[in-house]
N, C-alpha and C positions, 0 to 999 in steps of 0.2 A: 489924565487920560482915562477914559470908561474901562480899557483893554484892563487896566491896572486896580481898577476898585477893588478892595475889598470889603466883599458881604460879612456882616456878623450873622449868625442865626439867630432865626425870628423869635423872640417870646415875648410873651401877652404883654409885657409893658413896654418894650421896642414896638410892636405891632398898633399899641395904643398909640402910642406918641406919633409912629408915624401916621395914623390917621386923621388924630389931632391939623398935625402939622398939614395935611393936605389937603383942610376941610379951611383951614385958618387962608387957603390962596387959592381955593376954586369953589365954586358953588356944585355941589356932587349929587347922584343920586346914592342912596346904598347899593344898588347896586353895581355901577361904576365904582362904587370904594373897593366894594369886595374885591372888584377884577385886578385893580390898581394893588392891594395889600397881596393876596395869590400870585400875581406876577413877580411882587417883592421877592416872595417865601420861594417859589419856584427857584428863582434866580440863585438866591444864597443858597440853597440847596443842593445845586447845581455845580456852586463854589466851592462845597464842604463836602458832595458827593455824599450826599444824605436824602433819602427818601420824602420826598415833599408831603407826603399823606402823615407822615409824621405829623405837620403842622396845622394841616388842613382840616376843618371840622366845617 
């Protein structure tokens, strides 16, 4: 169930990979990645009640 994921926190080689992974099953712009990885980090952040600017550059 979605209700129940749990987020890891985002760092540059999870962030890689899942970009990797999302470039491997959709044809993207950069800037739809960006929004799609931001959306990621927002989320877990939100899980771990951690400041998303942390991550965010």
């Amino acid at each position: 169930m979605p209700g129940n994921r749990r987020y890891k926190l985002p760092t540059e080689e999870r962030l890689t990979r899942s970009a990797i992974h999302y470039l491997e099953r959709y044809a993207s712009s950069s800037a739809n990645l960006r929004k799609v990885l931001e959306r990621k980090i927002i989320k877990a952040c939100m899980a771990h009640d951690r400041d998303p600017a942390e991550f965010l550059r």
